[in-house]
Backbone as JSON Lines, residues from 0, in Angstrom:
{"i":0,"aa":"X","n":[49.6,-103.78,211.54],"ca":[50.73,-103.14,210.9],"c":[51.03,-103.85,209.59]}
{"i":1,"aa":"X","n":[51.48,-103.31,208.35],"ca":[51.54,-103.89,207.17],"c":[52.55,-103.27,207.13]}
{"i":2,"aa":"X","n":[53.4,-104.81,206.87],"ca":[55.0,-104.93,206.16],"c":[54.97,-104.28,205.01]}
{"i":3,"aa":"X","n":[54.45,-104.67,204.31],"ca":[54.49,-105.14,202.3],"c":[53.68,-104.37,201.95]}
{"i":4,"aa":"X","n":[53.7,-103.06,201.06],"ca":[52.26,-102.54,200.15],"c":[53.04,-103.22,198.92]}
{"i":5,"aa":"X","n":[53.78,-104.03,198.08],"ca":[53.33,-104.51,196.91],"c":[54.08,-105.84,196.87]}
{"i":6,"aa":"X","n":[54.21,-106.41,195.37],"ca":[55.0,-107.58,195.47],"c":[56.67,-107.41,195.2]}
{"i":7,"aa":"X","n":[56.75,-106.22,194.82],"ca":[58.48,-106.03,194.74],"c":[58.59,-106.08,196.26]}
{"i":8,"aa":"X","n":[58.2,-105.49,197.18],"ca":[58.3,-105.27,198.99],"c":[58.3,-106.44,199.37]}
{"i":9,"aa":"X","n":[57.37,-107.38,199.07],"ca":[57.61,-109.14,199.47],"c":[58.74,-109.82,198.95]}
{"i":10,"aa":"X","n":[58.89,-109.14,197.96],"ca":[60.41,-110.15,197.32],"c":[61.8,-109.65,197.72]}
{"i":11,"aa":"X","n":[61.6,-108.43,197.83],"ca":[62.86,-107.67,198.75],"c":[62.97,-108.22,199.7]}
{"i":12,"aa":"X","n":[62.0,-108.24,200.69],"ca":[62.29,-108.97,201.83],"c":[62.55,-110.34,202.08]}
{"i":13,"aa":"X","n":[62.29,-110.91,201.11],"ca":[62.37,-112.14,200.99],"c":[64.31,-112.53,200.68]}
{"i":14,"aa":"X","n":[64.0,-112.17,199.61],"ca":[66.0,-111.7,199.27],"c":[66.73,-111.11,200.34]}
{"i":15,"aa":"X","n":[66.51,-110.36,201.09],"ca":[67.19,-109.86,202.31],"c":[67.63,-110.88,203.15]}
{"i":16,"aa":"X","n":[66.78,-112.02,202.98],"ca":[67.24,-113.41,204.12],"c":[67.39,-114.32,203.34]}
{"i":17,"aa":"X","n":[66.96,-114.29,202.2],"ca":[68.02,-115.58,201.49],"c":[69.12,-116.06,200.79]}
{"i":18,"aa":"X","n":[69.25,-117.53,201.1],"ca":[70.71,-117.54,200.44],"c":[70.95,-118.91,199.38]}
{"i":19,"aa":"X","n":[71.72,-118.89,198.87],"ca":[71.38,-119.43,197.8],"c":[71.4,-121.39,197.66]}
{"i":20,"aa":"X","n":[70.14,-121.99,197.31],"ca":[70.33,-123.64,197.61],"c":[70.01,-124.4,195.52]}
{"i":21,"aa":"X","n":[70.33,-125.27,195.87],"ca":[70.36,-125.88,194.41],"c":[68.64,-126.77,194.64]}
{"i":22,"aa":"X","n":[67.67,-126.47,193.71],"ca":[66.66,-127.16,194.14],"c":[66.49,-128.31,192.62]}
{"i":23,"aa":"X","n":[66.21,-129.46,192.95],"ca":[66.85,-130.81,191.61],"c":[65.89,-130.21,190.14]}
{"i":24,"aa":"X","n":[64.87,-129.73,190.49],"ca":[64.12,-129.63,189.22],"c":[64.87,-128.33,188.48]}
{"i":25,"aa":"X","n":[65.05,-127.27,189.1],"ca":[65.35,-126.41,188.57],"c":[67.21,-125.59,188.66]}
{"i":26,"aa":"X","n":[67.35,-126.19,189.73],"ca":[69.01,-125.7,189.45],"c":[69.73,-124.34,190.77]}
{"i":27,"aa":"X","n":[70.29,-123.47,190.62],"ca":[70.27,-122.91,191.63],"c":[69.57,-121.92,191.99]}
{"i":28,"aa":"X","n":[69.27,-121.49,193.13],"ca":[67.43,-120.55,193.32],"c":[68.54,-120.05,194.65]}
{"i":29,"aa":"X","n":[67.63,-119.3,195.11],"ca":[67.62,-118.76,196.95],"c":[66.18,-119.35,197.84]}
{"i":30,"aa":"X","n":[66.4,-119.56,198.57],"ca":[65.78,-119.66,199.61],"c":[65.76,-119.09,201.16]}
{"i":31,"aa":"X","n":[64.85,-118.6,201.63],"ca":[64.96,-118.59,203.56],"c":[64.8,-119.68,203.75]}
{"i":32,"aa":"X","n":[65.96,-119.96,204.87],"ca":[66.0,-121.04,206.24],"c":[64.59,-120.94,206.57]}
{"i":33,"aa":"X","n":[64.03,-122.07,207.41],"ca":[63.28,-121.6,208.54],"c":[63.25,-123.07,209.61]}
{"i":34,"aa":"X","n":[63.4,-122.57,210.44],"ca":[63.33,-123.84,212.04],"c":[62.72,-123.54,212.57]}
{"i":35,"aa":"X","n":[61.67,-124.89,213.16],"ca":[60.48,-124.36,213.79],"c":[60.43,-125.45,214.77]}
{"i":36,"aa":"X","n":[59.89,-125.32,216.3],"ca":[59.88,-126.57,217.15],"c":[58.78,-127.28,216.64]}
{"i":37,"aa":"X","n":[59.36,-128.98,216.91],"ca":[58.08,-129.91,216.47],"c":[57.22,-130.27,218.05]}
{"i":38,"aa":"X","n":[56.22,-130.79,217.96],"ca":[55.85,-131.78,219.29],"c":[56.58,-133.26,219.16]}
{"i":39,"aa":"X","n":[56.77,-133.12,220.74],"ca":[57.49,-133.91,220.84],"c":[56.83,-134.73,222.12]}
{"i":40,"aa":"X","n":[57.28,-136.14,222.65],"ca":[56.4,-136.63,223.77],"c":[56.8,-135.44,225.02]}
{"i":41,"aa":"X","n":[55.19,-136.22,225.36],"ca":[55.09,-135.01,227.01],"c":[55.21,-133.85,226.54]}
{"i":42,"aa":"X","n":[54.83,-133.28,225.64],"ca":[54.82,-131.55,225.67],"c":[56.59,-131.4,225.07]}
{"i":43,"aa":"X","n":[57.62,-131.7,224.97],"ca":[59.07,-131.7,224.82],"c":[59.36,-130.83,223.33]}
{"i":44,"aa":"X","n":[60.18,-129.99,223.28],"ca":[60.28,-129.59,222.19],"c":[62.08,-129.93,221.73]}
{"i":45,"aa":"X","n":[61.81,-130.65,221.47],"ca":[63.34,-131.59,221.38],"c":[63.43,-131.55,219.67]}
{"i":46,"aa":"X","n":[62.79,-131.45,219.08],"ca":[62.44,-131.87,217.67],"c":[62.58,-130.66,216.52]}
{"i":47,"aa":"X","n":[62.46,-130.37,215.5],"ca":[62.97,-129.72,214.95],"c":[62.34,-129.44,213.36]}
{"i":48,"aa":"X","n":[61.55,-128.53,212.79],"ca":[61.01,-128.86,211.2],"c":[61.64,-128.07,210.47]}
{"i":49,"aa":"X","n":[62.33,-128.04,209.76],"ca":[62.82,-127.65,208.74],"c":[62.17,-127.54,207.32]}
{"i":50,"aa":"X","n":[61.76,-126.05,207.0],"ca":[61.66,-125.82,206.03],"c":[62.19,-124.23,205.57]}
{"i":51,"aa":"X","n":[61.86,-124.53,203.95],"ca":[62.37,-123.58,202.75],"c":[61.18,-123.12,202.63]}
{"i":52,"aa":"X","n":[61.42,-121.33,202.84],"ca":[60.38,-120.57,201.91],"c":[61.04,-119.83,200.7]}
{"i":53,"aa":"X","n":[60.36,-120.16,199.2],"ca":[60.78,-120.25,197.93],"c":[59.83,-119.71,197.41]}
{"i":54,"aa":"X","n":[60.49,-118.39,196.82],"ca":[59.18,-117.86,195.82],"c":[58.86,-118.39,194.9]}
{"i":55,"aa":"X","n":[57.27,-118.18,194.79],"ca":[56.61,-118.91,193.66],"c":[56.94,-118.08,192.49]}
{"i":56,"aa":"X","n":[57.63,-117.92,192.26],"ca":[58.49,-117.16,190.72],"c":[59.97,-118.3,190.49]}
{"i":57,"aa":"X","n":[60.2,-118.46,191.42],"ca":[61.45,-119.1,191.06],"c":[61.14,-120.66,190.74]}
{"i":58,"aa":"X","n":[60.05,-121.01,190.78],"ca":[59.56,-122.44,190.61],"c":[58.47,-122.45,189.38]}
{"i":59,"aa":"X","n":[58.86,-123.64,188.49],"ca":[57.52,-123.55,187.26],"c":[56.6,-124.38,187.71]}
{"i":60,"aa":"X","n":[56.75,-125.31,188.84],"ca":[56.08,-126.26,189.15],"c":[55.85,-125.99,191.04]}
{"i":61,"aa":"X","n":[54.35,-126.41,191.09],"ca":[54.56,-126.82,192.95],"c":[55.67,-128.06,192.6]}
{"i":62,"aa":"X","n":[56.4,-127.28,194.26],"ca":[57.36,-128.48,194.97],"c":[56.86,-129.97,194.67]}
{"i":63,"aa":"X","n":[57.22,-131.08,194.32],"ca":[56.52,-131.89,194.6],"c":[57.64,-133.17,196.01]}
{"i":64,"aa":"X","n":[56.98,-133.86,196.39],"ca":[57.63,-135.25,197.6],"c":[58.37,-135.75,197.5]}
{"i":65,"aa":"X","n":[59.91,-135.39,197.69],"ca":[60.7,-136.23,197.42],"c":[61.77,-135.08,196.42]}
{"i":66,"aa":"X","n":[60.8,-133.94,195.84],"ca":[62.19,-133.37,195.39],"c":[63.29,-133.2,195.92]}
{"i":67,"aa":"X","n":[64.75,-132.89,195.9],"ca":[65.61,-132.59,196.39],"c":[66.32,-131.28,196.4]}
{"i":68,"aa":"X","n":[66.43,-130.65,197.37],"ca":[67.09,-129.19,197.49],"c":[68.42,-129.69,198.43]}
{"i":69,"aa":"X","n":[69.68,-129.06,197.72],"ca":[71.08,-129.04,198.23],"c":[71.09,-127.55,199.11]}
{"i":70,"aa":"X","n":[71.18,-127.74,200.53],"ca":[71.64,-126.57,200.92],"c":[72.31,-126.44,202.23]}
{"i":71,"aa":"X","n":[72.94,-125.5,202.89],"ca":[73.86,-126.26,204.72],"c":[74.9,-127.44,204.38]}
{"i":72,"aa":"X","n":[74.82,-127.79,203.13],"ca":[76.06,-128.54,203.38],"c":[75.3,-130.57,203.02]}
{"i":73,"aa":"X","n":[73.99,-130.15,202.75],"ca":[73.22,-131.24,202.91],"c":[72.14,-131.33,202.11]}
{"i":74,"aa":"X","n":[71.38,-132.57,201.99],"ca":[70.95,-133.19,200.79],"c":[69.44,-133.12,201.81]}
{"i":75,"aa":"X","n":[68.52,-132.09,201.18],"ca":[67.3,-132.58,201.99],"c":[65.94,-132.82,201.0]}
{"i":76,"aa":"X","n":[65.39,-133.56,201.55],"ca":[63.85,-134.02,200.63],"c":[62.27,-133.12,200.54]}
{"i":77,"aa":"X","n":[61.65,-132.77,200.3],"ca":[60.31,-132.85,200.45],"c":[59.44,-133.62,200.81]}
{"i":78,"aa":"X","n":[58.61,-133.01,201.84],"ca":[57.64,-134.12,202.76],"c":[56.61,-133.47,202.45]}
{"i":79,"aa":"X","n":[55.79,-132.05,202.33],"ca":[55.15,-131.53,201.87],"c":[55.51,-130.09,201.55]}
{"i":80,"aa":"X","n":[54.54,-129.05,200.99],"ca":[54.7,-127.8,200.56],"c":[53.05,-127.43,200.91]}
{"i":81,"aa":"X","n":[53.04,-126.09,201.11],"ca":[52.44,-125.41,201.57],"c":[52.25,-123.73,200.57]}
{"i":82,"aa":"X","n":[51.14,-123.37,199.77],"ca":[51.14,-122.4,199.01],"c":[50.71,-120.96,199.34]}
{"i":83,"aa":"X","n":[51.6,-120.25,199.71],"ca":[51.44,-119.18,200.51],"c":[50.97,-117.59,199.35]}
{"i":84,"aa":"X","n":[50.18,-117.73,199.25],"ca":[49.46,-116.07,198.41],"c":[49.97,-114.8,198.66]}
{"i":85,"aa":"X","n":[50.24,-114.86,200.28],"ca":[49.7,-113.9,200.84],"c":[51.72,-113.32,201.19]}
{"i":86,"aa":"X","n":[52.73,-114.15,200.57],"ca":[54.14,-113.97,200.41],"c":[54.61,-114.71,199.23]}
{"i":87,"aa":"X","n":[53.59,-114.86,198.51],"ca":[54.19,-114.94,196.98],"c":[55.11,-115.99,197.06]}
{"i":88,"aa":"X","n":[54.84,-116.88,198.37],"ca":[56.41,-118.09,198.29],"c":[55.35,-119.47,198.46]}
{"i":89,"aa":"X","n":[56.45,-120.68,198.61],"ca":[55.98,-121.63,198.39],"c":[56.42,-122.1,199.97]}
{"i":90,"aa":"X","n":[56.24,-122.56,201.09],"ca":[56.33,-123.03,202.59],"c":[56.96,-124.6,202.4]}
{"i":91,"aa":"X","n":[58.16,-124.76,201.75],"ca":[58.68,-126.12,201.72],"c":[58.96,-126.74,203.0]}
{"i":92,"aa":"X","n":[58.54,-127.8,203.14],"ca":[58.49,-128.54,204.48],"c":[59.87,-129.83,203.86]}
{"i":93,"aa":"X","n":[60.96,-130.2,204.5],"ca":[62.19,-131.12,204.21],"c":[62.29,-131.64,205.36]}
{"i":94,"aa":"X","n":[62.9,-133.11,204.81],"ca":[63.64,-133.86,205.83],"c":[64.96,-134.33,205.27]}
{"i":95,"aa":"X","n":[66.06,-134.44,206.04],"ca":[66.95,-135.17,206.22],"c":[67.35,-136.24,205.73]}
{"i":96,"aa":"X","n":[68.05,-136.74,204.99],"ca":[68.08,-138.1,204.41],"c":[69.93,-138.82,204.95]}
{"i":97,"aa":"X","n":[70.27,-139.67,205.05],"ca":[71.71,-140.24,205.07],"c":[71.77,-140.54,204.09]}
């Protein structure tokens, strides 16, 4: 089954679930949430990954380690990114900082 016949259809949908985060290089953007279970010991899914999917339009640069995106109320980092073609977004992987 095919979602998307073009790239306005990927970005619509994309906008349909996002909301808006401050990312440090560039200022304020949208992003989708996304939570995903981590492994955890013994099989446990106690754990938690957090990332931003960010269209690659709204960025002049790949994400790079350590950038910072404000969003939830909270200050989170880049651990890696992930370059997705095939949704025109970028798969930001964040952690948590105090």
């Amino acid at each position: 089954m095919q979602i998307a016949d073009s790239a306005a259809d990927l970005i619509a949908i994309h906008e349909a679930f996002a909301f808006p985060i401050v990312y440090s290089t560039v200022g304020p953007i949208t992003a989708v949430e996304m939570n995903d279970d981590a492994s955890g010991m013994d099989g446990a899914t106690t754990l938690r990954t957090r990332r931003f999917e960010i269209l690659q339009s709204k960025l002049p640069a790949p994400p790079a380690k350590n950038d910072r995106i404000d969003a939830s109320g909270r200050a989170w980092y880049v651990t890696e990114s992930e370059r997705r073609d095939d949704v025109l977004a970028w798969h930001v992987t964040v952690e948590w900082r105090t």
